[in-house]
TIRO-2110 file (N, C-alpha, C; in Angstrom, 1 decimal):
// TIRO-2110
14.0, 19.3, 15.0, N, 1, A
14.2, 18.8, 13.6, CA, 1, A
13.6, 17.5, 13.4, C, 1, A
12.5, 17.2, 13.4, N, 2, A
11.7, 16.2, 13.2, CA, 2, A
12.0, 15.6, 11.7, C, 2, A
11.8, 14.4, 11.3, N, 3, A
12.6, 13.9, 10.7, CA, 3, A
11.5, 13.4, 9.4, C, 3, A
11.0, 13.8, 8.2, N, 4, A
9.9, 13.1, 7.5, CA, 4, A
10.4, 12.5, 6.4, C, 4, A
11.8, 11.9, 6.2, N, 5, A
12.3, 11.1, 5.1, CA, 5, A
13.4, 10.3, 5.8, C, 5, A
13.7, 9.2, 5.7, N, 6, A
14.6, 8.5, 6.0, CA, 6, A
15.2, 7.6, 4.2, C, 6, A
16.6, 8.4, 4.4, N, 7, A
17.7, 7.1, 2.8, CA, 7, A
18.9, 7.1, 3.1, C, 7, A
19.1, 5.6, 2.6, N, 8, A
20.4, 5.7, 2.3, CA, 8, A
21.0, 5.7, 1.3, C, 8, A
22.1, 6.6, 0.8, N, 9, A
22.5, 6.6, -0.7, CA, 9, A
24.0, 7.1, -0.6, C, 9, A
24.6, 5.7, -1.6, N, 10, A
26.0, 6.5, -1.5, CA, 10, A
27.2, 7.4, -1.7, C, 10, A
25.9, 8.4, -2.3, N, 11, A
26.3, 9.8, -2.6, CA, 11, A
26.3, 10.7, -2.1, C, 11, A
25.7, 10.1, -0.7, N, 12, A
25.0, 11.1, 0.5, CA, 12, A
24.0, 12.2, -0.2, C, 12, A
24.5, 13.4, -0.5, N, 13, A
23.5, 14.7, -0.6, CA, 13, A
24.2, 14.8, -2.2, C, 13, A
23.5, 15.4, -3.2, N, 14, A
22.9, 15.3, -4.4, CA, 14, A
21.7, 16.1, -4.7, C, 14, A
21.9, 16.3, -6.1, N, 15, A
20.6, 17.1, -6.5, CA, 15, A
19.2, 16.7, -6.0, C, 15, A
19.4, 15.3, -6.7, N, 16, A
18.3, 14.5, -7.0, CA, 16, A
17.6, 14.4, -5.6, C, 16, A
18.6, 14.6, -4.5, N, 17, A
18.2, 13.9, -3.7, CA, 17, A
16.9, 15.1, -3.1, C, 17, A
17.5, 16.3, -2.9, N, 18, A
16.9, 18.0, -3.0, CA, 18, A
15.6, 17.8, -3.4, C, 18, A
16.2, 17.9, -4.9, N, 19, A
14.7, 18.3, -5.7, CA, 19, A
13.6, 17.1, -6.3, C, 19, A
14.1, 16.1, -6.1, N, 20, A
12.8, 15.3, -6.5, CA, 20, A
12.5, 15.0, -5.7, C, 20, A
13.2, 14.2, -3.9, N, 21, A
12.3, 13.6, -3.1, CA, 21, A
11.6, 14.8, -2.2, C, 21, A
12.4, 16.5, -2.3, N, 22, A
11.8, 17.0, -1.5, CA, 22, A
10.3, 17.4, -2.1, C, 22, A
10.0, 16.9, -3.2, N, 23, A
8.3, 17.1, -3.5, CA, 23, A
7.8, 16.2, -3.4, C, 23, A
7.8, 15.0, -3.2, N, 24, A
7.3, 13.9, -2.2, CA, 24, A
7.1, 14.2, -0.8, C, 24, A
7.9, 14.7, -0.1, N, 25, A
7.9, 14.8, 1.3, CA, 25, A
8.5, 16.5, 1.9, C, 25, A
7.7, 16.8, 3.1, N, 26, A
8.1, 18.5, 3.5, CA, 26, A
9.5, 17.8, 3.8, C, 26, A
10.5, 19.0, 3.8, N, 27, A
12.0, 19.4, 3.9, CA, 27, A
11.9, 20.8, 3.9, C, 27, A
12.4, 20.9, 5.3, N, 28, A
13.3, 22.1, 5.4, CA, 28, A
14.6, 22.1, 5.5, C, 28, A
15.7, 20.8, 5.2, N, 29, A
16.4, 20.7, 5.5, CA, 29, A
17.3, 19.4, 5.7, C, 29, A
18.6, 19.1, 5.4, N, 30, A
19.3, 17.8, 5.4, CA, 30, A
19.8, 17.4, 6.6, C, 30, A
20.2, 16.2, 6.9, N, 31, A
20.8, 15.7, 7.7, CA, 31, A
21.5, 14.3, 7.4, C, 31, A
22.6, 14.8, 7.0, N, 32, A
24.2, 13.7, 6.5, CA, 32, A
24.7, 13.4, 7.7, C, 32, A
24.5, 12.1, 7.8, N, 33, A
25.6, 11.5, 9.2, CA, 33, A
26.3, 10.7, 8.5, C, 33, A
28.0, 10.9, 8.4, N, 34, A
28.8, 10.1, 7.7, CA, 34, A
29.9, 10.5, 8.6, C, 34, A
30.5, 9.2, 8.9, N, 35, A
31.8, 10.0, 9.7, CA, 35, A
32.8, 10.5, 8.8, C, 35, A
33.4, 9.8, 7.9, N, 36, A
34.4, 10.5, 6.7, CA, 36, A
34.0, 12.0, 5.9, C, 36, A
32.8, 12.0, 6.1, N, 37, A
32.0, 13.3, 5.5, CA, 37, A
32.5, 14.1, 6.4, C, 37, A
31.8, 14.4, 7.4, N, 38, A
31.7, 14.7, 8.8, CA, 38, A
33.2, 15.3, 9.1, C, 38, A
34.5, 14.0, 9.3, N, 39, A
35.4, 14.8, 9.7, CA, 39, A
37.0, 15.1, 8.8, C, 39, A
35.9, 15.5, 7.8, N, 40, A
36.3, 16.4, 6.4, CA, 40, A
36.5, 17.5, 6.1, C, 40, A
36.7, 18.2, 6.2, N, 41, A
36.3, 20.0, 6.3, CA, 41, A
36.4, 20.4, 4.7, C, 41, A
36.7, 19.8, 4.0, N, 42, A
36.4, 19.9, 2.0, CA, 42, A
35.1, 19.0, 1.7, C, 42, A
35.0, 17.8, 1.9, N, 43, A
33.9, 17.1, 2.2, CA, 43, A
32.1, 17.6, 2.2, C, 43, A
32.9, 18.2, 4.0, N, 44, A
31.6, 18.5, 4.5, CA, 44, A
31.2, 20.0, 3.8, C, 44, A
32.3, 21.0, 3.7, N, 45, A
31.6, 21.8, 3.3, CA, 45, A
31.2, 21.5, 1.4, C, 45, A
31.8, 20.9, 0.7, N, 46, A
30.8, 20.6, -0.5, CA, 46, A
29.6, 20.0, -0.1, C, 46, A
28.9, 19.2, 0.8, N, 47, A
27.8, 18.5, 1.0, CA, 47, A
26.7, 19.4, 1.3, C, 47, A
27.4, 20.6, 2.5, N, 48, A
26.8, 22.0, 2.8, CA, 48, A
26.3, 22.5, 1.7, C, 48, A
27.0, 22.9, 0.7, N, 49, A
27.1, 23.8, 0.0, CA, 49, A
26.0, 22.8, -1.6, C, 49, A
26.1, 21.8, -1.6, N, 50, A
25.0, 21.0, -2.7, CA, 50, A
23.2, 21.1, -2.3, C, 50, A
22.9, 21.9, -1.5, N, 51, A
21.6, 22.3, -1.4, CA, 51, A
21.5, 24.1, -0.9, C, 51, A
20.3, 24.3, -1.5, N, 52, A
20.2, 25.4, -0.6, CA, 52, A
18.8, 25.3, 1.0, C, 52, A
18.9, 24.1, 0.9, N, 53, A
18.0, 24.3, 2.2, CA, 53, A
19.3, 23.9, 3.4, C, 53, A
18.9, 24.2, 5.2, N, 54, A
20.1, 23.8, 5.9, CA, 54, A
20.6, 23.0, 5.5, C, 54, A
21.7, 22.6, 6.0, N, 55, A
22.1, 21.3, 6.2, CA, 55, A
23.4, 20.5, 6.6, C, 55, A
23.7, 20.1, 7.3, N, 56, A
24.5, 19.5, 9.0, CA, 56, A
24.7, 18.2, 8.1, C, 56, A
26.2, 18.0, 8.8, N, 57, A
26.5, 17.1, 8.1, CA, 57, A
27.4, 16.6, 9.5, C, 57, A
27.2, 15.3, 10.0, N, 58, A
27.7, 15.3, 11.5, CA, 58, A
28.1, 13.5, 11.4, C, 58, A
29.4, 13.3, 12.4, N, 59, A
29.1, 12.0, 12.3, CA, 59, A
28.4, 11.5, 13.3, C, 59, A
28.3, 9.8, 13.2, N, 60, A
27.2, 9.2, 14.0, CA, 60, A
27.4, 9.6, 15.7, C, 60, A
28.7, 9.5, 16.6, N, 61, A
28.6, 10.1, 17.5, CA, 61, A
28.0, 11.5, 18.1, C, 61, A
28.1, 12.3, 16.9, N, 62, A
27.2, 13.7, 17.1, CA, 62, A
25.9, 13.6, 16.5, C, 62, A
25.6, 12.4, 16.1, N, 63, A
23.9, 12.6, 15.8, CA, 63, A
23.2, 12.0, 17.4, C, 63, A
24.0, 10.9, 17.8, N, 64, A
23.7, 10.7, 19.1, CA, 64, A
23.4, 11.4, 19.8, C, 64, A
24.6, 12.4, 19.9, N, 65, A
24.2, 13.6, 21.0, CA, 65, A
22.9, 14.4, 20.8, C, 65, A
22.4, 14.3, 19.3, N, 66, A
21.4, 15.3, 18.8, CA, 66, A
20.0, 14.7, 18.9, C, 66, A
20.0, 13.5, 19.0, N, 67, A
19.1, 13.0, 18.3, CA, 67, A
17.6, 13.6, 19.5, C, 67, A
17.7, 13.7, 20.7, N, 68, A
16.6, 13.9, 21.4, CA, 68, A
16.1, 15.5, 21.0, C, 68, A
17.0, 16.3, 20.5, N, 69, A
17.1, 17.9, 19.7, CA, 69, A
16.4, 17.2, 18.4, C, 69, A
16.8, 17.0, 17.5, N, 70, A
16.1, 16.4, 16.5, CA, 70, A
15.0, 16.4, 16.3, C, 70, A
14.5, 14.8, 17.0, N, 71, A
13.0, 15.0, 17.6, CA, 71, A
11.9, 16.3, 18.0, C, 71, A
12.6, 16.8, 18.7, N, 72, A
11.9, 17.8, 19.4, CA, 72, A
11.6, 19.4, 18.2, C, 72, A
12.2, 19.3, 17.2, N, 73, A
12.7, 20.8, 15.9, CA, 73, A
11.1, 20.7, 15.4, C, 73, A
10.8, 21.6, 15.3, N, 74, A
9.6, 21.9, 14.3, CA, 74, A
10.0, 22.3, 13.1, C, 74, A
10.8, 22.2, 12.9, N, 75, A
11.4, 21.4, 11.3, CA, 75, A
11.5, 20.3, 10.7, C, 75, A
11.3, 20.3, 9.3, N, 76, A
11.3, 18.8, 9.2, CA, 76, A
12.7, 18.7, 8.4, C, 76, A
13.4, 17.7, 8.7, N, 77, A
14.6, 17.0, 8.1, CA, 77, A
14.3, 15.6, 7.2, C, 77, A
15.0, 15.5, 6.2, N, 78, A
15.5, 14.2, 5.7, CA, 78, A
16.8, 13.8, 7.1, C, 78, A
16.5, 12.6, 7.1, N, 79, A
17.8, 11.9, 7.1, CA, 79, A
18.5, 11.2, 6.1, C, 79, A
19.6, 11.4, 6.0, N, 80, A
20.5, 10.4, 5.1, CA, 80, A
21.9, 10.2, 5.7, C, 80, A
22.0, 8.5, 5.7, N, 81, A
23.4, 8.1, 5.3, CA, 81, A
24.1, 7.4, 4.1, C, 81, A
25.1, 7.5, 4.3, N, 82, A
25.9, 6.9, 3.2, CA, 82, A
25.9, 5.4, 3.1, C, 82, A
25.4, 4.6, 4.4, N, 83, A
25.5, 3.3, 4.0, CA, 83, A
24.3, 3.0, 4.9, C, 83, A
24.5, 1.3, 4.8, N, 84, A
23.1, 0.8, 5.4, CA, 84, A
23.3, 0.5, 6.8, C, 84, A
24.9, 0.3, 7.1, N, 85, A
25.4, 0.2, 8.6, CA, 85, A
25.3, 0.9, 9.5, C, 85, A
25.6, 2.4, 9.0, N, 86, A
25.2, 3.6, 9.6, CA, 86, A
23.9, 4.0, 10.0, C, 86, A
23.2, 3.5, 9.5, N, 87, A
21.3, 3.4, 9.1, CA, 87, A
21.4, 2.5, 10.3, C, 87, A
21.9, 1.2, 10.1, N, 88, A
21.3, 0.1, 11.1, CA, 88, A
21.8, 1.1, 12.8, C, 88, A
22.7, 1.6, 12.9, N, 89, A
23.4, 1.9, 13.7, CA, 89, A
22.5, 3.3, 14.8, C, 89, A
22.3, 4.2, 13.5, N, 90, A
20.9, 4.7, 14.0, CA, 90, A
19.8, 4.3, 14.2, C, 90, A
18.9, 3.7, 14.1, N, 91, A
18.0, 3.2, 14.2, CA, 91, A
17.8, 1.8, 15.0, C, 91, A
18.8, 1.4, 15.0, N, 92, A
18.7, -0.2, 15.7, CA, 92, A
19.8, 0.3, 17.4, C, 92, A
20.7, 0.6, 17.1, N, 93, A
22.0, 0.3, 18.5, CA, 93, A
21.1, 1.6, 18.6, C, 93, A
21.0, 2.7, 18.6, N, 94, A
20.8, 4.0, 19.2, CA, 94, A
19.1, 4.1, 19.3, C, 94, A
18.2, 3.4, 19.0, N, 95, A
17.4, 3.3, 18.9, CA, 95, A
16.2, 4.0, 19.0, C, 95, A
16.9, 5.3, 17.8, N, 96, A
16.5, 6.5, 16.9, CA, 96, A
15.1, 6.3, 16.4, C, 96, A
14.4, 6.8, 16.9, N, 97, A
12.6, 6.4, 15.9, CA, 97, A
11.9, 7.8, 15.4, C, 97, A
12.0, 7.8, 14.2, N, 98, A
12.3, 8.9, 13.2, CA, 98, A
10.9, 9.1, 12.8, C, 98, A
10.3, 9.9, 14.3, N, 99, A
8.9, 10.0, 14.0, CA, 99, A
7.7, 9.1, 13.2, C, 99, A
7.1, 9.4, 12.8, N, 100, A
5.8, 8.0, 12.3, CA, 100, A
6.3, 7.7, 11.0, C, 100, A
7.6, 7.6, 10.7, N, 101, A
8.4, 7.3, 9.5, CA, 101, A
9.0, 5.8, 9.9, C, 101, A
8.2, 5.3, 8.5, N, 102, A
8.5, 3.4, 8.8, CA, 102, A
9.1, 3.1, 7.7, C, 102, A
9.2, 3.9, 6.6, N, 103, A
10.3, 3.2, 5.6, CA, 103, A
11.5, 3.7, 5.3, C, 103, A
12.4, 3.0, 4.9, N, 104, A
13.7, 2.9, 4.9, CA, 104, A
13.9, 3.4, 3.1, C, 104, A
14.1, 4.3, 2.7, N, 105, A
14.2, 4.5, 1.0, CA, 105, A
16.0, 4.0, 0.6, C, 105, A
16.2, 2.8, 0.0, N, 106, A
17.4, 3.2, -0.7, CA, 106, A
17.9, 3.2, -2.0, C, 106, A
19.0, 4.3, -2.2, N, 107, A
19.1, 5.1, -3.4, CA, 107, A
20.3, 4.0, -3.7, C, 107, A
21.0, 4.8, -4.8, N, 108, A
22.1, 4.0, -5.2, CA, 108, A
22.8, 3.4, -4.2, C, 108, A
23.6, 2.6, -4.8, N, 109, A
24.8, 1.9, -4.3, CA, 109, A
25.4, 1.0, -5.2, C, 109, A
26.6, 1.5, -5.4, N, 110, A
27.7, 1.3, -6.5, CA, 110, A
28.4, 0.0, -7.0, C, 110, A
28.3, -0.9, -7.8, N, 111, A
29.0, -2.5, -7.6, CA, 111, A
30.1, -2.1, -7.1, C, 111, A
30.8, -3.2, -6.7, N, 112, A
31.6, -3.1, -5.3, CA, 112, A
32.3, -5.0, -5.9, C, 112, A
33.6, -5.0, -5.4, N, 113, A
34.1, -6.3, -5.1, CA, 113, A
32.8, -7.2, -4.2, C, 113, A
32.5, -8.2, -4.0, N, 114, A
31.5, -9.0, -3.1, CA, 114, A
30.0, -8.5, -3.5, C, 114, A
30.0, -7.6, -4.0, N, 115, A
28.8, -7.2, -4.2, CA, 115, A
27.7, -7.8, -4.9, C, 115, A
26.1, -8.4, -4.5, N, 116, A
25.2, -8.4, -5.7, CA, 116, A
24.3, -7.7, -6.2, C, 116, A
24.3, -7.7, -7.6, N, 117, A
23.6, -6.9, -8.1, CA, 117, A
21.9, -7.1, -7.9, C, 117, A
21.1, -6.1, -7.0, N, 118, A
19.5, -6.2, -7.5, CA, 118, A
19.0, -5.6, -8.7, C, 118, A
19.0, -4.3, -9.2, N, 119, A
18.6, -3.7, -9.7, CA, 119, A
20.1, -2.7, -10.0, C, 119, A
19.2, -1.9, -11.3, N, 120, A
20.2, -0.5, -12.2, CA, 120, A
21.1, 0.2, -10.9, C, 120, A
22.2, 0.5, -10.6, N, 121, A
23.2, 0.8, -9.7, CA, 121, A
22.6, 0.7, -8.1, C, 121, A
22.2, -0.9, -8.0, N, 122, A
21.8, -1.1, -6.7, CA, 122, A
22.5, -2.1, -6.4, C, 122, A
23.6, -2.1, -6.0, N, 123, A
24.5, -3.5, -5.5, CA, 123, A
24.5, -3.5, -4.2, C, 123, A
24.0, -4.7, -3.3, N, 124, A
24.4, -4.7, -1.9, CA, 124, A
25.9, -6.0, -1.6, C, 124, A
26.5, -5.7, -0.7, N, 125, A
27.4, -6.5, -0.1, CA, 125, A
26.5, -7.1, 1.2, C, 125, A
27.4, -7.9, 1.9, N, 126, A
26.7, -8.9, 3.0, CA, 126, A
26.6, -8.3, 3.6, C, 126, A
28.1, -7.3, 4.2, N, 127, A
27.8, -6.5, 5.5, CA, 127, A
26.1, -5.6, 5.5, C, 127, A
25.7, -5.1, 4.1, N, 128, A
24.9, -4.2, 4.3, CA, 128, A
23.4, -5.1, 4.1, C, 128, A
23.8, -6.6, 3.7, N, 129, A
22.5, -7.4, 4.1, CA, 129, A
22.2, -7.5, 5.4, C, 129, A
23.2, -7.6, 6.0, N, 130, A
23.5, -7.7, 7.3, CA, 130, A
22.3, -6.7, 8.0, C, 130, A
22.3, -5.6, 7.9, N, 131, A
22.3, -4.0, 8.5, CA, 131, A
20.9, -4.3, 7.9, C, 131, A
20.5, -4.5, 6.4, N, 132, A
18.7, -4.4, 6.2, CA, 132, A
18.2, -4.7, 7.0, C, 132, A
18.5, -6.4, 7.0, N, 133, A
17.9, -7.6, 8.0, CA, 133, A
17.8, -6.5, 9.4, C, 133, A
18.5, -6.5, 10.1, N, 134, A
18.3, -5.7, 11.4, CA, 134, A
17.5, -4.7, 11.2, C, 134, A
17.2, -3.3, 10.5, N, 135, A
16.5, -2.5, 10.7, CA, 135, A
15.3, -3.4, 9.9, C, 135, A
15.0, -4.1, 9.2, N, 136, A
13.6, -4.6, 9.0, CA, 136, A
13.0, -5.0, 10.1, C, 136, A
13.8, -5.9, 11.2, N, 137, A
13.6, -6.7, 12.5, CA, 137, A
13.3, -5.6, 13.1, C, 137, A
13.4, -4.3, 13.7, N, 138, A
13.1, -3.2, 14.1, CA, 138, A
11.5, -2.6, 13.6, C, 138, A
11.1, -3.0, 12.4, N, 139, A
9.9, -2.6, 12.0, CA, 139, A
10.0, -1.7, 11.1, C, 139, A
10.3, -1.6, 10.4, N, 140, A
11.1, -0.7, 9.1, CA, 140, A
10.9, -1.5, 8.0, C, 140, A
10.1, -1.1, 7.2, N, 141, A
10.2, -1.4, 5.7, CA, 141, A
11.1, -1.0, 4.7, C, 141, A
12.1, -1.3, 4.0, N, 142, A
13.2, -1.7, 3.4, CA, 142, A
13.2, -1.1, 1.7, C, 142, A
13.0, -0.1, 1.1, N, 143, A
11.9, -0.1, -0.3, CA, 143, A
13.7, 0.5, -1.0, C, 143, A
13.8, -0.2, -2.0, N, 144, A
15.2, 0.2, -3.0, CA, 144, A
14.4, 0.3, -4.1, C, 144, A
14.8, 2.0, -4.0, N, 145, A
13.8, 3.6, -4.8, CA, 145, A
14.9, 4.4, -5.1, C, 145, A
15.3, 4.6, -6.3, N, 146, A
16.4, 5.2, -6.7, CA, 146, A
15.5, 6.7, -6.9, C, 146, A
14.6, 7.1, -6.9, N, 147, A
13.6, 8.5, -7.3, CA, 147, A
12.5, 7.8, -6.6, C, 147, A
11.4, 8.8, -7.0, N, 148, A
10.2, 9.0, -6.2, CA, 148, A
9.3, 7.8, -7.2, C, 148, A
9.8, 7.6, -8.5, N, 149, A
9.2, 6.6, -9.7, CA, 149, A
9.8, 5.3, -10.2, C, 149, A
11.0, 5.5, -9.2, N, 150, A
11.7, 4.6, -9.7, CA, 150, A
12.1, 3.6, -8.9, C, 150, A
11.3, 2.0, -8.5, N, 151, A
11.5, 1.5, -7.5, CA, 151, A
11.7, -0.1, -7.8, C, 151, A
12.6, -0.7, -7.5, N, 152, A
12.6, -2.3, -7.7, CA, 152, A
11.9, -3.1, -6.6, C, 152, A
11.8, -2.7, -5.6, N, 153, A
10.9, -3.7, -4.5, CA, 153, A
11.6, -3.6, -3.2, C, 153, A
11.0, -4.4, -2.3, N, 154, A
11.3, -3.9, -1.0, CA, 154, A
12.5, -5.4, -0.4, C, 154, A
12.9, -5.0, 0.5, N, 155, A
14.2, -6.0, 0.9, CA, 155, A
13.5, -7.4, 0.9, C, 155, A
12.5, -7.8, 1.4, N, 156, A
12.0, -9.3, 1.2, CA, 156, A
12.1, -9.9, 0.2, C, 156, A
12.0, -8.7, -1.3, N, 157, A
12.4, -9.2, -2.5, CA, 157, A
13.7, -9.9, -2.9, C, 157, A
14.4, -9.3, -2.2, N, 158, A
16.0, -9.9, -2.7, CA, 158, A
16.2, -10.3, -1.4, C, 158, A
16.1, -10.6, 0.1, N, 159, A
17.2, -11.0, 1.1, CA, 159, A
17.4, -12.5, 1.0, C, 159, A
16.6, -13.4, -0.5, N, 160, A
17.4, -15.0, -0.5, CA, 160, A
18.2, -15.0, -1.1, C, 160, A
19.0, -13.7, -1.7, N, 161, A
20.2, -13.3, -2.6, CA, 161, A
21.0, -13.9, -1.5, C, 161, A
21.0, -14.0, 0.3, N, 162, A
22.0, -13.3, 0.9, CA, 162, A
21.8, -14.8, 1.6, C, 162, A
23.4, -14.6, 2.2, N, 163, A
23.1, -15.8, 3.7, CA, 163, A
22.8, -15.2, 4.5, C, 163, A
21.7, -15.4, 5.2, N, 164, A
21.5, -14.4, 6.5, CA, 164, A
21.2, -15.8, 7.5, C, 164, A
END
């Protein structure tokens, strides 16, 4: 399951997510790592069940286990998580390298208590400034792209929002 989209968005799986970024990029298929998703069984099967291509919805300890399977699939997968921690967590502590895929797409994220606002339903908190900053430090470009047209700029643009 080779991997040709990497986002995070806090809706996890979504239409939008299906049908407009899968014509940007090949997809045969999703991959939700959320642990609350994950060890949901109403959850997981609605997230299943919001596409018709595969799609596995596992938390981060079982993407661990997968991840060298992953790699190896002559399939291609999105990845998605629900936050940026989980992202950092893949990619940085496990250090997941998602094929010749160097950017980081992220979708919504909902105002929140602590939260600041960048852009139209793009609010980050610290913790998830936190988590950018590291996967940018990994070599990952950062790009907050709510669609395939609709993009405010890449994390360099906003991380003097943040104390880092």
């Amino acid at each position: 399951m080779s991997i040709s989209f990497v986002r995070i968005d806090d809706r996890i799986i979504h239409g939008q997510t299906v049908t407009r970024w899968a014509k940007e990029y090949p997809c045969d298929g999703l991959i939700a790592v959320n642990d609350a998703a994950a060890s949901n069984p109403v959850l997981k099967e609605a997230f299943i069940s919001a596409s018709e291509k595969k799609t596995f919805v596992w938390t981060l300890a079982h993407f661990k286990e997968k991840q060298a399977q992953v790699l190896a699939s002559k399939r291609q997968y999105f990845l998605i998580t629900k936050t940026p921690q989980d992202m950092k967590t893949i990619l940085v502590d496990f250090e997941f390298v998602p094929g010749d895929v160097k950017k980081v797409i992220v979708g919504p994220a909902n105002d929140r208590p602590h939260a600041i606002k960048l852009g139209n339903n793009q609010s980050i908190i610290p913790e998830e400034a936190v988590a950018f900053e590291a996967i940018q430090a990994q070599g990952y470009q950062v790009k907050f792209q709510l669609l395939p047209d609709v993009s405010i700029g890449y994390w360099n643009d906003f991380k003097g929002k943040f104390n880092l």
